[in-house]
N, C-alpha and C positions, 0 to 999 in steps of 0.2 A: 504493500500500500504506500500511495505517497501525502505526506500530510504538506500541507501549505497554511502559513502561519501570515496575515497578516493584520500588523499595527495600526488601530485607527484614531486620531484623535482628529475633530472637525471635520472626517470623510461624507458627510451625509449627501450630497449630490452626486461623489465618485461609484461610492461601495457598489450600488446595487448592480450599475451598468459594469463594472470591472469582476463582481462576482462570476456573471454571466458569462462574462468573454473567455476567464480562466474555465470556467464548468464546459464551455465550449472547444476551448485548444487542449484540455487533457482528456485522451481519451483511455487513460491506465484509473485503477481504482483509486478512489480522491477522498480525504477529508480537508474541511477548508476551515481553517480557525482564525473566524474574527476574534482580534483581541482589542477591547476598546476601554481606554482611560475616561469613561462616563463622562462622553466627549459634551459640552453643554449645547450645541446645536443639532442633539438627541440623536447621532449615529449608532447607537447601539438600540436603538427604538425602528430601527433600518434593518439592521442586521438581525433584532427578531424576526422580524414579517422573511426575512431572508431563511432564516432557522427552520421556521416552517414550509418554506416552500420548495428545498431542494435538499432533496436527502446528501446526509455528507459536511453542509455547512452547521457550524455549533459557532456560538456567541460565549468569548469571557470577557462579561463587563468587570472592569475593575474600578471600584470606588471611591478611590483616588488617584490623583495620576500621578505618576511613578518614574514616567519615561521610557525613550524606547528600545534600551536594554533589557531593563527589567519585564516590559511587555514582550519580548521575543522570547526571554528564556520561560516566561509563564506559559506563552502558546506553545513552543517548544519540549517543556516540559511534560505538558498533558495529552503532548501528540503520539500517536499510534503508528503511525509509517516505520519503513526501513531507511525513506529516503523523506529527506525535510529539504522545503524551500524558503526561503520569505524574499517579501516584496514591500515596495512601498503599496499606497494606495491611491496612488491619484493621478494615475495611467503613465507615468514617465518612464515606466518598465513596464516595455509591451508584454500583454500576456500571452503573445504567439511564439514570443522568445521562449518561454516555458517549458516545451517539449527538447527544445534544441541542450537545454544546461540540464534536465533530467537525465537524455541520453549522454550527457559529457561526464558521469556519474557512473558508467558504464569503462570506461576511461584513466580515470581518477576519481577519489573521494570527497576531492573539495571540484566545486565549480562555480565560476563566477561569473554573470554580465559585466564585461569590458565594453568600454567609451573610449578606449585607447590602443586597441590591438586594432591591425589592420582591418577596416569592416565598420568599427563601431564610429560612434557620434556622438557629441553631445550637442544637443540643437535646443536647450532650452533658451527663452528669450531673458535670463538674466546673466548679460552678456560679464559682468562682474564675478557672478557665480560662477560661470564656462570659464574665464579667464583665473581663476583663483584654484578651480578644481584640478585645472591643466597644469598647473605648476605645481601644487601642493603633489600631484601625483609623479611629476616628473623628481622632484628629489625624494619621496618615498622610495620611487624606486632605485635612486641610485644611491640612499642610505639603507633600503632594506634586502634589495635584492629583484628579481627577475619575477616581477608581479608587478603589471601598467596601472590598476586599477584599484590601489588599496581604497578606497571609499564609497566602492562599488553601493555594497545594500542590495547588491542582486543576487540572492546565495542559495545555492543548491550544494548539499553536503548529507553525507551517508550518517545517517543517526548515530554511530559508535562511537565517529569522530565527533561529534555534537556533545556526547557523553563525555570524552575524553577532556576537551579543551574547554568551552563552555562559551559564554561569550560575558564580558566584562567592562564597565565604565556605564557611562550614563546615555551616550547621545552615540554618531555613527563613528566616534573614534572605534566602539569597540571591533567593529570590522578591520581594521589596522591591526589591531592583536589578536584577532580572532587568524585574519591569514600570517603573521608572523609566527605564530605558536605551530598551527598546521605544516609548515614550513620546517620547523624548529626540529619538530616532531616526525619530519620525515616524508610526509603526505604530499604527495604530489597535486599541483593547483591546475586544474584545466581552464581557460578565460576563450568564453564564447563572446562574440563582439553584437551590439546590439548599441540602439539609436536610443540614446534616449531624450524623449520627448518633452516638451513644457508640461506641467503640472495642467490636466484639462479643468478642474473648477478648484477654487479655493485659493487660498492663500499658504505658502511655505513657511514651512517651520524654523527650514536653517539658516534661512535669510528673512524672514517676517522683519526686522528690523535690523540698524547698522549697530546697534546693541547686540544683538543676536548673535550676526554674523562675526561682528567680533568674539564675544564668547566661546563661540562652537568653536572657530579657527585654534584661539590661543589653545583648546582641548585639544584638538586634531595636533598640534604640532608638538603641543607636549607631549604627548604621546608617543607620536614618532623618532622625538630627539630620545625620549627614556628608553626607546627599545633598541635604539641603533648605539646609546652606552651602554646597554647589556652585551651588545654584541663583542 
C-alpha cells in the first residue's frame, strides 16, 4: 500500500480539487492523510465531507498548530503503507509527478521532486522566492554533496527509512537533514525532475511576509552551515 500524507493549514479552496487529481494519477492501493492544524478558514471541515466521500482518504485535525514537521511525522506516523509520500497542498507539486517518484522507489529508497536536475523548473511567480531557492540550493549542494534539490518537500521514501531517520526541526529545513542523514546512512537519493508551479489559490507560508521569509531562511541556512560542521 502506499500512504500519502498531506499538511494542510488554510488549504480550503486547494484540498478538494488536489484530492481528486492525486485519487486520479495513482492507480496502486492508496490511503490519503489529510493532516490539518485546525486551519481557521475551516479546511478540515473540507477534508471531512472528503473523508466521507472516497474510501482511502482519513482526516487528522490537530488542535493546535504545531507546524509542519511535527504535522508530517503525525500523518507519517499513523500511516499504513510500505511506501510514504508527502506533498505540499496547493498544486505547486503536480500530482501527475506522483506515479513517476513512486516508481523511483523501485530504484532507491529515498526519492525526491527536483527543480534543479535537468527537466525540472521552478516557475513560480515569486521571482524572489525562484531566485533565493536557486542559490540557497546551489551551495547546499556544494557544502553537502550530490543532491540539487535539498528543499524539495516532494518526498517519496520506503517506510523503514522513515523509521530509521525520522524527520526533524520545525518548518522545510527538516528536509535538508532529513536527505543528509539518508545520505549519511548510506541510502541512495533518486531526484525525478518536475515543474513546479505557482501556488493555484491562497496565500504562502514561507514567504507570506518579509518577516517570514527572513525567518525560515536564517533556519534553512543554519541548518545547513551545522550539518556541513558535522561533516
Amino acid at each position: 500500500m502506499i500512504s500519502i500524507v498531506l499538511p494542510t493549514y488554510n488549504e480550503r479552496e486547494n484540498i478538494s480539487q488536489l484530492v481528486e487529481a492525486i485519487l486520479h494519477s495513482v492507480s496502486e492501493p492508496l490511503e490519503l492523510l489529510i493532516v490539518d492544524d485546525n486551519s481557521p478558514d475551516r479546511t478540515w471541515e473540507v477534508a471531512e465531507a472528503l473523508e466521507k466521500r472516497f474510501r482511502g482518504v482519513r482526516l487528522i485535525r490537530r488542535m493546535e498548530k504545531r507546524g509542519l514537521t511535527a504535522a508530517l511525522n503525525e500523518g507519517l506516523s499513523r500511516s499504513k503503507g510500505e511506501k510514504l509520500l508527502w506533498m505540499d497542498a496547493d498544486f505547486s507539486m503536480p500530482p501527475e509527478s506522483i506515479p513517476h517518484l513512486l516508481a523511483a522507489l523501485e530504484q532507491a529508497p529515498v526519492a525526491i521532486g527536483s527543480r534543479y536536475v535537468k527537466g525540472g523548473r521552478d516557475l513560480r511567480d515569486a521571482r524572489m522566492a525562484v531566485l533565493l531557492s536557486g542559490w540557497f540550493n546551489r551551495l547546499a549542494t556544494f557544502l553537502l554533496g550530490n543532491v540539487t534539490d535539498y528543499t524539495s518537500g516532494f518526498v517519496a521514501i520506503r517506510k523503514e527509512v522513515w523509521e530509521q531517520i525520522g524527520l526533524s526541526g520545525r518548518h522545510g529545513e527538516y528536509c535538508i537533514r532529513l536527505l543528509y542523514e539518508a545520505k549519511r546512512a548510506g541510502y541512495p537519493i533518486k531526484e525525478i525532475p518536475y515543474a513546479c508551479r505557482p501556488r493555484r489559490r491562497g496565500q504562502s507560508k514561507t514567504f507570506a511576509s518579509p518577516w517570514e521569509a527572513f525567518r525560515n531562511g536564517k533556519e534553512y541556512l543554519w541548518t545547513l552551515l551545522s550539518l556541513w560542521l558535522r561533516r
